[in-house]
C-alpha positions in Angstrom: -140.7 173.7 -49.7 -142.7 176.6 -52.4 -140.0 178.1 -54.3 -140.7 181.7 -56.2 -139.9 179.5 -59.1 -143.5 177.0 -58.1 -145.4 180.6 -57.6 -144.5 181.6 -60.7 -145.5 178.0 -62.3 -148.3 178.6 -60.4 -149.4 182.2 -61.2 -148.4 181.3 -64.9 -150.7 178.3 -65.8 -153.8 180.6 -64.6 -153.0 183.1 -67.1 -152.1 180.5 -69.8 -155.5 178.8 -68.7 -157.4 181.7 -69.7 -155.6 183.4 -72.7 -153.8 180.7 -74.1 -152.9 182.5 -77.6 -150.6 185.3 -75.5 -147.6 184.7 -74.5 -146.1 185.3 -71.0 -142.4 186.6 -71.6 -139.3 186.5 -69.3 -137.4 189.4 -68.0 -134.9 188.9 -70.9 -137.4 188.9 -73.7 -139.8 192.0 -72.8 -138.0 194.3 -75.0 -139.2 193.7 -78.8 -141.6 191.2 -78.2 -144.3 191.0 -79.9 -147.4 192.2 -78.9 -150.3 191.4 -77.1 -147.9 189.5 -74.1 -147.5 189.3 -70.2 -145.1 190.0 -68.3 -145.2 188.5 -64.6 -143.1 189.4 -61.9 -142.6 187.4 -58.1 -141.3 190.1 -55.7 -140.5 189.2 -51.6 -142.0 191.7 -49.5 -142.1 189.8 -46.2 -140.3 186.5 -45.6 -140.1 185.7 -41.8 -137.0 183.3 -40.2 -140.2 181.5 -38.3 -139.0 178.2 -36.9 -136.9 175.1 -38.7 -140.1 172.9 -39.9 -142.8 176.1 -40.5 -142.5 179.1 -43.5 -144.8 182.2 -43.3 -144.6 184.4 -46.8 -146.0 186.8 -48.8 -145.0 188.2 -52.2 -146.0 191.0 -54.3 -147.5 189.7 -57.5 -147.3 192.2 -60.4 -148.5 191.1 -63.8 -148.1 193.5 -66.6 -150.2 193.4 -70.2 -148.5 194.9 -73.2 -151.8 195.1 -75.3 -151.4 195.9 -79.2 -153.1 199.3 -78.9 -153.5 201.6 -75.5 -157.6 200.4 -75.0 -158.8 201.6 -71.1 -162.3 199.5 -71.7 -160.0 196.1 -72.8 -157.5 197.0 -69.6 -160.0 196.8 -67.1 -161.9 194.1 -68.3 -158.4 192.3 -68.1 -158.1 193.5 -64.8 -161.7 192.4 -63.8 -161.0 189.0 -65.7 -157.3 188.6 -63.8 -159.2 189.1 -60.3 -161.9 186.5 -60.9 -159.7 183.6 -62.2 -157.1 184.3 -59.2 -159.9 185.3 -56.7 -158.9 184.4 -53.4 -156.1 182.0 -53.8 -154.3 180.0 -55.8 -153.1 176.3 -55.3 -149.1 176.6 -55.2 -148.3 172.6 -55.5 -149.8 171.6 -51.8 -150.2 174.3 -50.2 -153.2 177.5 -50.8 -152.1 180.8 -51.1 -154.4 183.2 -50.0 -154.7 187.0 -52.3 -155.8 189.9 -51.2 -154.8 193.8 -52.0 -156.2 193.9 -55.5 -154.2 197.0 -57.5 -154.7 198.2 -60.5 -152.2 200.8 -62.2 -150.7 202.3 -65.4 -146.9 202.2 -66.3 -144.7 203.1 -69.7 -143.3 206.2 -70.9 -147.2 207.2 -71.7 -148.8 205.8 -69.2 -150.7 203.8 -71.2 -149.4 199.8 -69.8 -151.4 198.3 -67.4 -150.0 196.8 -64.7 -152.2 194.4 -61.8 -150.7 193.3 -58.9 -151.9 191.2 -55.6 -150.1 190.4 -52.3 -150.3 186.3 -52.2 -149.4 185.0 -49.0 -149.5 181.5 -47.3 -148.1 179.5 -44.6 -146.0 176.2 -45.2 -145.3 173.8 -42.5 -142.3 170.8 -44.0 -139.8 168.3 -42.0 -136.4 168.6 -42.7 -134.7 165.6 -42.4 -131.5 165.3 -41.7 -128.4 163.5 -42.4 -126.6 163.9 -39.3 -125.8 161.1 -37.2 -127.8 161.5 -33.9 -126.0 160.0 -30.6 -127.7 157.1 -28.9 -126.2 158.1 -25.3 -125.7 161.1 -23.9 -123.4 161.9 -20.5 -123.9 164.9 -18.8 -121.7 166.0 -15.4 -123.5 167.9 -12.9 -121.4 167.7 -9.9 -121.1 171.1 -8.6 -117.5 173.0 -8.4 -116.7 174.9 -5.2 -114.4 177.5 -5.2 
């Protein structure tokens, strides 16, 4: 069964496979890192209770570039560069997750962050096994009760 943990693997190693020389930081290291780094978040927005052996989900995907300097020419060619190595899906160990809902936007105190985000979706059908002893006979009593 995917785990946000495998998206983020996932989402991750397409970044590093393209800009190997910046860092992707964790929640607990984006403040005083050095820059140029990512930051990516994995956020729910719909995770259905669909049946015991079959998982429908979709996440928001939000990736954030701290460049050196404020450059709008450099953020959209990172934008434009993050939308053709995820195009329309990414492999999440077996299974494809589809992207769609492209978003481009500005964050920080100025304004001047930029922030890309996707909704990633994909539908996961697993067996759980169980450990359970199962019975081998089964004895059901349908004589009828009158009153």
């Amino acid at each position: 069964m995917i785990t946000i943990k495998d998206i983020y693997k996932a989402v991750n190693n397409v970044i590093e496979s393209e800009y190997p020389t910046i860092p992707i930081v964790s929640k607990e290291v984006v403040e005083g890192a050095d820059k140029p780094y990512y930051y990516v978040q994995i956020l729910p927005t719909n995770l259905p209770n669909t049946s015991i052996n079959y998982k429908e989900a979709r996440y928001s995907v939000v990736i954030t570039y701290f460049p050196e300097q404020a450059n709008s020419i450099k953020d959209i060619e990172v934008f434009e560069r993050l939308q053709l190595l995820f195009g329309h899906g990414i492999k999440i160990d077996n299974v494809f997750g589809i992207i769609s809902n492209y978003d481009m936007d500005y964050i920080g105190q100025d304004d001047n962050i930029l922030q890309c985000s996707f909704t990633l979706s994909y539908t996961e059908y697993f067996e759980l096994s169980y450990e359970e002893q199962v019975a081998d006979e089964v004895t059901i009593n349908n004589s009828i009760i009158e009153e």
